[in-house]
C-alpha positions as YAML, in Angstrom:
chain: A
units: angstrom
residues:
- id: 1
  name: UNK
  ca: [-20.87, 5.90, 6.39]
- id: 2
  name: UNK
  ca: [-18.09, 6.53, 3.62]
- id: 3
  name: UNK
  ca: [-19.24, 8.43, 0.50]
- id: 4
  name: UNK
  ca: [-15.78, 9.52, -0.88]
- id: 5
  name: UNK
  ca: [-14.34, 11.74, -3.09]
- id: 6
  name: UNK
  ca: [-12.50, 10.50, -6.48]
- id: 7
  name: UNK
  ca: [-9.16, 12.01, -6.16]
- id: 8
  name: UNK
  ca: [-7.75, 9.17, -4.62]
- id: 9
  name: UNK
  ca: [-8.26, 6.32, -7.00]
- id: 10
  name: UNK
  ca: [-5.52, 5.15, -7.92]
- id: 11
  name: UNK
  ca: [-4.35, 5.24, -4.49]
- id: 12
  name: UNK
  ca: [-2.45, 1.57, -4.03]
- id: 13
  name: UNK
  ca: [-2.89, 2.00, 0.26]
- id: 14
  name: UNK
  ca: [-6.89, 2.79, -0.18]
- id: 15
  name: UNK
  ca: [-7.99, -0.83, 1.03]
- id: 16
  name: UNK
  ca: [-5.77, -0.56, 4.04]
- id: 17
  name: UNK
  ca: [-6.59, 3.33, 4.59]
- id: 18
  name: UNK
  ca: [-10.56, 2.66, 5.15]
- id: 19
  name: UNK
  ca: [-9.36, -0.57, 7.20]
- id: 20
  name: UNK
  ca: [-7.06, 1.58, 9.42]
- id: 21
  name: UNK
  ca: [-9.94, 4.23, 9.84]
- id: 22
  name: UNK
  ca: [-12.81, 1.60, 10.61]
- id: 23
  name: UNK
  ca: [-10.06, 0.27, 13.28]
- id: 24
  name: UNK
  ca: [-9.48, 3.84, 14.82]
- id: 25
  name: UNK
  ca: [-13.05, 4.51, 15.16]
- id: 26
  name: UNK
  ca: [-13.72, 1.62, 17.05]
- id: 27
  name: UNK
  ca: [-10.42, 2.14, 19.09]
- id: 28
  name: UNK
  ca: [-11.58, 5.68, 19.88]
- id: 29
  name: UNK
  ca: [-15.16, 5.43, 20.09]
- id: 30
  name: UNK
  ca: [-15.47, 2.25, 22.30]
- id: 31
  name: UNK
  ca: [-13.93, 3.40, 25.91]
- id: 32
  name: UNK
  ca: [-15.75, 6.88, 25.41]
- id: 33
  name: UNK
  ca: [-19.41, 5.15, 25.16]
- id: 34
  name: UNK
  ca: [-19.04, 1.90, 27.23]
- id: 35
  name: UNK
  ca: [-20.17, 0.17, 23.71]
- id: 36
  name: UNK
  ca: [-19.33, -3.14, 23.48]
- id: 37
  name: UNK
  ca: [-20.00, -4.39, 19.82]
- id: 38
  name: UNK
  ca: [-18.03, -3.23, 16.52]
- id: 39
  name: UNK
  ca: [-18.74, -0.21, 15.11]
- id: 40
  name: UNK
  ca: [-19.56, -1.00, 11.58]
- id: 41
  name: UNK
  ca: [-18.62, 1.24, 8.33]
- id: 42
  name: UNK
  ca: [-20.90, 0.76, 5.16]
- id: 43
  name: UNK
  ca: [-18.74, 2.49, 2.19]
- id: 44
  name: UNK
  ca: [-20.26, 3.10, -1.21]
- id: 45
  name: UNK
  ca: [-17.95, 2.63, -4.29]
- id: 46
  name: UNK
  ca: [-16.90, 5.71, -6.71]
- id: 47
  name: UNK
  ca: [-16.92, 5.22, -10.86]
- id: 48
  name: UNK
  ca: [-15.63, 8.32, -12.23]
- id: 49
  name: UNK
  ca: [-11.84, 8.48, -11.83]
- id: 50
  name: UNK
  ca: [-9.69, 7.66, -13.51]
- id: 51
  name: UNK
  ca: [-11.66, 8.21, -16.36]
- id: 52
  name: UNK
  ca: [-9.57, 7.97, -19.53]
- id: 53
  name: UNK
  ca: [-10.05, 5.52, -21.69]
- id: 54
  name: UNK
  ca: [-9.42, 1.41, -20.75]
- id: 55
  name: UNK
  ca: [-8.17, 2.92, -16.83]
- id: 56
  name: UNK
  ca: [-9.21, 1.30, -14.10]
- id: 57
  name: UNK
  ca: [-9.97, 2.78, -10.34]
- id: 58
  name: UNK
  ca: [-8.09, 0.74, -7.47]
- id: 59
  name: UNK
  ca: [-10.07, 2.44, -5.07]
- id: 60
  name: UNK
  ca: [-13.43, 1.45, -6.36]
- id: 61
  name: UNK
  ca: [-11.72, -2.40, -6.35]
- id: 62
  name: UNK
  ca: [-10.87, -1.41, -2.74]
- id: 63
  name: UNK
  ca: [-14.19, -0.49, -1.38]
- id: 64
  name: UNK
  ca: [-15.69, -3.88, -2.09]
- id: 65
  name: UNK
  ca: [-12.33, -5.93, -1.34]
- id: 66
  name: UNK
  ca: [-11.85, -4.37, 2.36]
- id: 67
  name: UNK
  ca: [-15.87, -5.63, 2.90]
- id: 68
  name: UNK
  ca: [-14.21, -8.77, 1.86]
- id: 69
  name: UNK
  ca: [-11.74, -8.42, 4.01]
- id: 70
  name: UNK
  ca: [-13.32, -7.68, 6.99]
- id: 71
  name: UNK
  ca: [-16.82, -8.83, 6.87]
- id: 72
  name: UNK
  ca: [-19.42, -7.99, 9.18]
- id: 73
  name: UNK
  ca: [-17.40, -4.78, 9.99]
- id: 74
  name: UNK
  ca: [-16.81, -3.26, 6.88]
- id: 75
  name: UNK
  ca: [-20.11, -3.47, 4.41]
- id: 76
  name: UNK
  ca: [-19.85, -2.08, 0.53]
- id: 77
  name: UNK
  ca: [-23.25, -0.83, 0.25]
- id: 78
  name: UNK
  ca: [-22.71, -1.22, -3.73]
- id: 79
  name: UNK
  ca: [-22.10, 0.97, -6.10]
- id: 80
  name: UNK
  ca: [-23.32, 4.29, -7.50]
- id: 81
  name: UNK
  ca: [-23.86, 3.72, -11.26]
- id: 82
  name: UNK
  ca: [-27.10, 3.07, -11.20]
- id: 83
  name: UNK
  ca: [-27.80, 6.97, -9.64]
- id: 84
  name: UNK
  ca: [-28.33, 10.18, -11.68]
- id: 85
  name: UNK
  ca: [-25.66, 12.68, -12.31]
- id: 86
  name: UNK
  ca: [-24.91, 16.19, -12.78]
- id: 87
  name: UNK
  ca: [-23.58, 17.02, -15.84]
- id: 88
  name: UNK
  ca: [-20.13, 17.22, -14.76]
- id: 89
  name: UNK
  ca: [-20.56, 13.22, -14.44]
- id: 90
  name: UNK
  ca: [-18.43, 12.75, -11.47]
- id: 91
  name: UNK
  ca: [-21.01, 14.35, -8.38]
- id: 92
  name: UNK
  ca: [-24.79, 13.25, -8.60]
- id: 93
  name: UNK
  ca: [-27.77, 15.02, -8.87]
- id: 94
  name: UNK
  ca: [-29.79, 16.01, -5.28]
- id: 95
  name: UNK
  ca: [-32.33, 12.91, -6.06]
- id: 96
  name: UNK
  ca: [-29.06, 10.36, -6.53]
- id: 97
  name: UNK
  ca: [-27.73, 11.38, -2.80]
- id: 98
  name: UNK
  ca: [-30.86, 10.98, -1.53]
- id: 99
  name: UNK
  ca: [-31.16, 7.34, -3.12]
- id: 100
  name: UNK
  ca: [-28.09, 6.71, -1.86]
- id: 101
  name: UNK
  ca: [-28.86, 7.98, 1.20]
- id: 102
  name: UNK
  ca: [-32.09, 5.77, 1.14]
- id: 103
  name: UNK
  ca: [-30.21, 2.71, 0.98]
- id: 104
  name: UNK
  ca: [-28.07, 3.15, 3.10]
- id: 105
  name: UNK
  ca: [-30.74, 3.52, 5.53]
- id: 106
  name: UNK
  ca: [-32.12, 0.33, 4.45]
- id: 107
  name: UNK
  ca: [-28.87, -1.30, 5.00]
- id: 108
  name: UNK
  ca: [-28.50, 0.31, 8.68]
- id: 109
  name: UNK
  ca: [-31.65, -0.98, 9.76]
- id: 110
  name: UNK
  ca: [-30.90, -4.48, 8.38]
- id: 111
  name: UNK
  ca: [-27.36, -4.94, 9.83]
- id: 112
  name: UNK
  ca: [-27.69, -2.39, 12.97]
- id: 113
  name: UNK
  ca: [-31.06, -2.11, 14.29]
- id: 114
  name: UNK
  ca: [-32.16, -6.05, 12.84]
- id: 115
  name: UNK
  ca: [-28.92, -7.60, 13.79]
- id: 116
  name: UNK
  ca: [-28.79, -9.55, 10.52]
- id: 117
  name: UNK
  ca: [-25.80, -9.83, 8.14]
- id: 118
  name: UNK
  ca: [-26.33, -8.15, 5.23]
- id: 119
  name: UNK
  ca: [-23.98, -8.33, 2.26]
- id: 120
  name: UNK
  ca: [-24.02, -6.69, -1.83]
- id: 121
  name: UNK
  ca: [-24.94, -7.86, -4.47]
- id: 122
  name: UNK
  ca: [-21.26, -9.72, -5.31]
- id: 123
  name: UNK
  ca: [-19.51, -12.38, -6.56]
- id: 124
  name: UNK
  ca: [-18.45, -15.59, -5.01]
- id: 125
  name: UNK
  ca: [-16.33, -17.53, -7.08]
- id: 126
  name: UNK
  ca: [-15.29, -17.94, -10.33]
- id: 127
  name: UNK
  ca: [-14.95, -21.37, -12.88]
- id: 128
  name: UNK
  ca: [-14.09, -21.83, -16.42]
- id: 129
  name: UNK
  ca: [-15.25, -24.04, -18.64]
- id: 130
  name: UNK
  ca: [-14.27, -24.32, -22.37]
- id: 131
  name: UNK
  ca: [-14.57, -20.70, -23.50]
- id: 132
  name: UNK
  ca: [-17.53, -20.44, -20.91]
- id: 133
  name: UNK
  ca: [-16.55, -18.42, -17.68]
- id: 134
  name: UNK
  ca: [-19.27, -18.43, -15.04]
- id: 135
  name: UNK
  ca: [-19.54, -15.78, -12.22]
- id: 136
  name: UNK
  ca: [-21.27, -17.16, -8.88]
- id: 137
  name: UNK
  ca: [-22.67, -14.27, -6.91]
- id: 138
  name: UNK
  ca: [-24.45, -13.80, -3.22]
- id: 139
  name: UNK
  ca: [-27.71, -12.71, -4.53]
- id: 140
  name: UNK
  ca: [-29.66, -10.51, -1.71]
- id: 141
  name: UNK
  ca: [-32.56, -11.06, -2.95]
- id: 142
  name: UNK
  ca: [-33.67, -13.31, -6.31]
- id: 143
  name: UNK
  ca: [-33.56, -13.61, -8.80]
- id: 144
  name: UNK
  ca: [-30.64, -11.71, -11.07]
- id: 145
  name: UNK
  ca: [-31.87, -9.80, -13.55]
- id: 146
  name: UNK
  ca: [-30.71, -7.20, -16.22]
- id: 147
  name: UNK
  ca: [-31.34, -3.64, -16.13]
- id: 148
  name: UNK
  ca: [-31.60, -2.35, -19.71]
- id: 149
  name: UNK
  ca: [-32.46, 1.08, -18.37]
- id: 150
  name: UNK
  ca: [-28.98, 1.99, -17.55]
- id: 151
  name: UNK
  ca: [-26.19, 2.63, -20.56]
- id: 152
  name: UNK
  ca: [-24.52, -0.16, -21.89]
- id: 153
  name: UNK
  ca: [-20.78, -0.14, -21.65]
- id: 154
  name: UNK
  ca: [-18.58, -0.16, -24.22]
- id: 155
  name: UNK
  ca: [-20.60, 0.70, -26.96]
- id: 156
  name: UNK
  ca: [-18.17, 3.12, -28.96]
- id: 157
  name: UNK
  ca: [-15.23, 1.51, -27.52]
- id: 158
  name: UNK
  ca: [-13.35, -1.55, -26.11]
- id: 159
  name: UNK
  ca: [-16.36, -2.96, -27.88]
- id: 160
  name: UNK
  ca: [-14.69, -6.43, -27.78]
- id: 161
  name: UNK
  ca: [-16.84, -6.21, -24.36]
- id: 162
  name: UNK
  ca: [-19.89, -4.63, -26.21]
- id: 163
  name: UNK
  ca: [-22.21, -7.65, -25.60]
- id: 164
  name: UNK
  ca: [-20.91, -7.98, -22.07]
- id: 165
  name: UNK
  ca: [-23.63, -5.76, -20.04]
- id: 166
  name: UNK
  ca: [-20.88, -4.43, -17.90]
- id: 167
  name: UNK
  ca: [-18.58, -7.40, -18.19]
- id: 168
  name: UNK
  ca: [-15.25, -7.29, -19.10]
- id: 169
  name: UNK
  ca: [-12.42, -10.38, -19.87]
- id: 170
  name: UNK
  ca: [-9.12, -9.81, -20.51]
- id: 171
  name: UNK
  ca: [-5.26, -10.66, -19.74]
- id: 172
  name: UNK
  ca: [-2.52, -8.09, -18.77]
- id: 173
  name: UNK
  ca: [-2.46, -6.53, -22.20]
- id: 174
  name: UNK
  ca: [-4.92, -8.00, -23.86]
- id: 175
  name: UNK
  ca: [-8.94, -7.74, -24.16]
- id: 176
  name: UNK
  ca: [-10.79, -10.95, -24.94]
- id: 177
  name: UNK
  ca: [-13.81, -10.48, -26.66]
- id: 178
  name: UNK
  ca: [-17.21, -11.26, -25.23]
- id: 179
  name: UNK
  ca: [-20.07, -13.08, -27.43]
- id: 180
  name: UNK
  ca: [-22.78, -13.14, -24.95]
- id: 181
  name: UNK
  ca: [-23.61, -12.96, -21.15]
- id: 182
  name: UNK
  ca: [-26.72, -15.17, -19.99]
- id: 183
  name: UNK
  ca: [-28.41, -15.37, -16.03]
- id: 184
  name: UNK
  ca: [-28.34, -18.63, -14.95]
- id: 185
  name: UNK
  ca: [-29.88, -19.05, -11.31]
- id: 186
  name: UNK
  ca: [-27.54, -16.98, -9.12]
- id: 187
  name: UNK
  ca: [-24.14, -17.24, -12.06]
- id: 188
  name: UNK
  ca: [-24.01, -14.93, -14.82]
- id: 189
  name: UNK
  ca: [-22.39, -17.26, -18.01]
- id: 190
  name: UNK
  ca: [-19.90, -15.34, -19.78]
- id: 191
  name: UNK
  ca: [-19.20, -16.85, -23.68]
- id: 192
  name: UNK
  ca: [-15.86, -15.78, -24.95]
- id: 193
  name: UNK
  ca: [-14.94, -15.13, -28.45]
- id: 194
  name: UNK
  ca: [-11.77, -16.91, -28.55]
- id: 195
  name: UNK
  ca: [-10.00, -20.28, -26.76]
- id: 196
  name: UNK
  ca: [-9.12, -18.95, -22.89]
- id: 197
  name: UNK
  ca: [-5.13, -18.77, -22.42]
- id: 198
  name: UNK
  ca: [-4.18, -21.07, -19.81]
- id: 199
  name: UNK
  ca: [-3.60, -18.48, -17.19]
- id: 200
  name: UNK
  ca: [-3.68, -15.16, -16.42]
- id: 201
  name: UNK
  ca: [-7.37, -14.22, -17.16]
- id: 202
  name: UNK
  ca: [-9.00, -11.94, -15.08]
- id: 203
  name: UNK
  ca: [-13.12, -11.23, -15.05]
- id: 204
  name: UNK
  ca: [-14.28, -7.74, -14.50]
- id: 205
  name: UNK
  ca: [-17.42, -5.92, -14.29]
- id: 206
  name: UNK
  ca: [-17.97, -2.08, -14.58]
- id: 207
  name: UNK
  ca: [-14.30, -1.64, -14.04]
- id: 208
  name: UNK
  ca: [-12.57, -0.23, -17.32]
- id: 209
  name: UNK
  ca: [-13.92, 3.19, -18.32]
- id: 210
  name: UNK
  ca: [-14.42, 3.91, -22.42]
- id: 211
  name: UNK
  ca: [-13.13, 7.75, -21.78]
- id: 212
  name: UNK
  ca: [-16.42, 9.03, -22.46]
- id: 213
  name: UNK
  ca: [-19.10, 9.60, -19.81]
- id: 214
  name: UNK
  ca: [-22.85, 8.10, -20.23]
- id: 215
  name: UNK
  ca: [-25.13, 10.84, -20.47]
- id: 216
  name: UNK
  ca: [-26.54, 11.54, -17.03]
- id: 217
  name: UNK
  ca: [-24.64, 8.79, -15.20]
- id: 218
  name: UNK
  ca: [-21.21, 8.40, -14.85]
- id: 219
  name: UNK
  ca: [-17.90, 6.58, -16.54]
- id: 220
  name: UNK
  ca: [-18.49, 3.06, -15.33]
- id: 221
  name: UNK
  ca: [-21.51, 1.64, -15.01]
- id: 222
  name: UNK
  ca: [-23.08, -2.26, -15.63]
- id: 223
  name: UNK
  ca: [-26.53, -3.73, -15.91]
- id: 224
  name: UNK
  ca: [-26.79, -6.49, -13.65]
- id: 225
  name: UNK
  ca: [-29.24, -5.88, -10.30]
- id: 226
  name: UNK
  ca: [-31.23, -8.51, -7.59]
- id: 227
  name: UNK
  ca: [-34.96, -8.17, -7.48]
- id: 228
  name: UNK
  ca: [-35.06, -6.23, -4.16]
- id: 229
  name: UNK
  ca: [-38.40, -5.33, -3.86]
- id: 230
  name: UNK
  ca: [-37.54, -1.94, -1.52]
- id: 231
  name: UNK
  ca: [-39.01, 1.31, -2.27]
- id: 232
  name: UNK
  ca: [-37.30, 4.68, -0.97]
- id: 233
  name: UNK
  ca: [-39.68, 6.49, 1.43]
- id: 234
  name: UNK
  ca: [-38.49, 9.74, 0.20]
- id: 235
  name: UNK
  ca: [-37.93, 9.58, -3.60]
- id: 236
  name: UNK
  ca: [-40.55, 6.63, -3.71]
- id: 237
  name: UNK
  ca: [-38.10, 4.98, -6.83]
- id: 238
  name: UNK
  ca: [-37.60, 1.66, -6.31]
- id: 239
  name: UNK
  ca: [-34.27, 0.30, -5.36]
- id: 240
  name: UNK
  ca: [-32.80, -3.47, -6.01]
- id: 241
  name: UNK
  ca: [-29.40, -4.11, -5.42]
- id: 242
  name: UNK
  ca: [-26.78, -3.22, -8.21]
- id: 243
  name: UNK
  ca: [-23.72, -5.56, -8.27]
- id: 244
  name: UNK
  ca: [-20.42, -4.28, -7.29]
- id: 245
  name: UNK
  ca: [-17.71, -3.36, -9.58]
- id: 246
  name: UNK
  ca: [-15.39, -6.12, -9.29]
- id: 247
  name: UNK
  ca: [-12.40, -7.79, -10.93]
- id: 248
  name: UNK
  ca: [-11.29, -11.32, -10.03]
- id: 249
  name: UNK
  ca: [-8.80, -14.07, -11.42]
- id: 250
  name: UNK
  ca: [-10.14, -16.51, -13.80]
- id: 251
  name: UNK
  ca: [-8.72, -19.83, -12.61]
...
């Protein structure tokens, strides 16, 4: 189980890195116990660095994409936005790691001890239609639904994504403004502002930070969660599934 530090975000070899170190541990590992079946890693994504304004964190892309990747032996747990923090914004408070910790648990039992494939809260694919862009996701377990608890991004700034909910759509140097997100089934329906170039679009979701930390969370954070009904046995909080941080061409 991965819970990493921030340092490295912008680190262009991260996806590889945790691939490479999943790979050793089962090269290692294997002979010395007579196991037989993969050793799987479960990684948790970070949200704090970089954290000047509109930057992005390749490693938190990373820790979903090598899940991707290698699936079934890499597993993103999911993020970490939806945890308390201490007030320096960037480690969380005793009650967040033992969520986390929680979680994880729950995601051990289901892929280790259960033998069933468990995967985030994430998205699938990707359409466009008109100025419409809709977001398929695997939901764990239905239906979607916003969480207006947490902050709402970009608020104060890059507020051409203020009505996304976490969303974010934009080209290489430009943001496109968001009018509204809605749920529909397991898609989230993203309504654009202005006509979609042609190409060159990407989708995001709690991926740009606004340079300013949200009170008692973090720099990146989103609103979207499943309806996991899956209660912590030591906090006793409740805890869905929060979707990943993502970014993905818009085709």
């Amino acid at each position: 189980m991965i819970t990493h530090g921030e340092s490295d975000a912008g680190s262009s070899s991260y996806k590889n890195d945790l691939i490479k170190l999943w790979s050793d541990y089962n090269a290692d590992l294997k002979p010395l116990t007579g196991q037989t079946r993969s050793i799987p890693m479960f990684v948790s994504q970070q949200h704090a660095y970089p954290s000047g304004s509109n930057q992005r964190s390749a490693a938190t892309l990373a820790q979903w994409q090598a899940g991707i990747d290698r699936p079934g032996d890499i597993i993103c747990s999911g993020p970490k936005y939806q945890y308390p923090y201490a007030s320096d914004n960037i480690h969380m408070t005793a009650i967040g790691y033992e969520r986390l910790g929680e979680k994880l648990g729950q995601i051990y039992n289901e892929k280790v001890v259960q033998g069933r494939d468990w995967q985030p809260l994430q998205p699938t694919r990707v359409e466009r239609s008109g100025r419409v862009i809709t977001v398929h996701f695997h939901v764990p377990v239905p239906p979607l639904a916003w969480d207006s608890s947490l902050p709402a991004p970009h608020q104060s700034a890059l507020t051409e994504w203020a009505q996304g909910r976490g969303f974010e759509v934009r080209t290489a140097s430009t943001r496109i403004p968001i009018s509204s997100v809605a749920i529909s089934g397991d898609t989230v329906r993203i309504t654009v502002g202005n006509d979609l170039p042609a190409t060159g679009v990407w989708v995001g979701y709690a991926m740009t930070s606004d340079g300013t930390a949200f009170s008692g969370r973090t720099w990146r954070s989103g609103q979207l969660r499943d309806s996991d009904p899956f209660v912590g046995s030591m906090t006793g909080t409740a805890q869905p599934n929060y979707a990943v941080a993502f970014e993905m061409a818009v085709p």
